[in-house]
N, C-alpha and C positions, 0 to 999 in steps of 0.2 A: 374278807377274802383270805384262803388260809394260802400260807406264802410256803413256795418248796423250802427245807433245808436245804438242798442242794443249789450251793450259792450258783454253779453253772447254769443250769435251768433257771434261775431266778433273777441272775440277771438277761440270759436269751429270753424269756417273758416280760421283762421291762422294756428292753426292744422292742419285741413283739408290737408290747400297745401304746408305745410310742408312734409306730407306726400306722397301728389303726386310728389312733388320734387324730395325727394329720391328715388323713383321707376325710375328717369330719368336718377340719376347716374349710370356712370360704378360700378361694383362691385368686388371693390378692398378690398382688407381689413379693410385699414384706414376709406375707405368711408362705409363700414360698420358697425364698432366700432362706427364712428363719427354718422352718421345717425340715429342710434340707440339712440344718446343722444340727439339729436336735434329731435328725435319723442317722448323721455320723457319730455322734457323741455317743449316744447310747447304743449303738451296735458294739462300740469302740470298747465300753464298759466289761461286757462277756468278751470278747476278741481277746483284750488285753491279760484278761480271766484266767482264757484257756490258756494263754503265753505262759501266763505264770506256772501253771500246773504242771507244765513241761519244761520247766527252767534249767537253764543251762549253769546254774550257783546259785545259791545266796543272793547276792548280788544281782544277779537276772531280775530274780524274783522278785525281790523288794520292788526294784524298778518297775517292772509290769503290773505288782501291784500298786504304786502310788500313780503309775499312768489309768487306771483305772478308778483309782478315788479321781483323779483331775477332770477326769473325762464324769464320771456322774454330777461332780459340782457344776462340770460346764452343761450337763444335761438339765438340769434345774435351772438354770442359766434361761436356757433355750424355754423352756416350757412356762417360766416365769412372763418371761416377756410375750408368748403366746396367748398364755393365761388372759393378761391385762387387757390385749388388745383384740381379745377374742370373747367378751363377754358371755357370748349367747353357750360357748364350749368351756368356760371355765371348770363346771361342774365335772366336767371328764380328765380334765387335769388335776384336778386336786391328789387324788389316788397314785398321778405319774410323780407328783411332784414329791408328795412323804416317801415311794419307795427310793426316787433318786437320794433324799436326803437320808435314809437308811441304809443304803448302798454306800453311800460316802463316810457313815458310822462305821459298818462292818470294815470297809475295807482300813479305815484309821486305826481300827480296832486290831486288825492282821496286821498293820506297821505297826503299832508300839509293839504288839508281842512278838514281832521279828526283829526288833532294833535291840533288845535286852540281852 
């Protein structure tokens, strides 16, 4: 899959099919409770995104961006534990799971070189 540059759109796509993930799970309870946090987490991701891009300092920014690496670590989180107890959908998580943990590079990646 070829991935936008535009970290905006790429994290609103990771979103996206986090979204349509869950609509593919059984709807057990656990995977409803969990779903539910793994659609606020990764909305949270771009949301926090956009924050940044219209910072209000430095310091905003930073902030908005480390609350967006938090929020993809917590998104892997979520899809992790889906993953496991979702055998027959695994295969559809795998793709959510490397882009959270690439989202959570890039945005590491945006703090060191705002901290120097």
């Amino acid at each position: 899959m070829n991935k936008p540059y535009d970290l905006e759109e790429r994290t609103y796509l990771f979103a996206k099919n986090c979204r349509i993930y869950v609509r593919k799970l059984p709807k057990t309870i656990s995977n409803l409770e969990d779903a539910k946090q793994l659609v606020r987490s990764s909305g949270s991701v771009g949301a926090n995104y956009i924050e940044a891009n219209e910072k209000l300092g430095d310091k905003d920014f930073l902030f908005r961006i480390k609350v967006s690496r938090k929020e993809a670590k917590e998104s892997k989180y979520w899809i992790r534990l889906l993953q496991e107890l979702n055998p027959d959908c695994a295969k559809s998580s795998l793709s959510l799971l490397e882009e959270a943990d690439e989202l959570r590079k890039i945005f590491s990646s945006i703090i060191s070189k705002s901290s120097t």
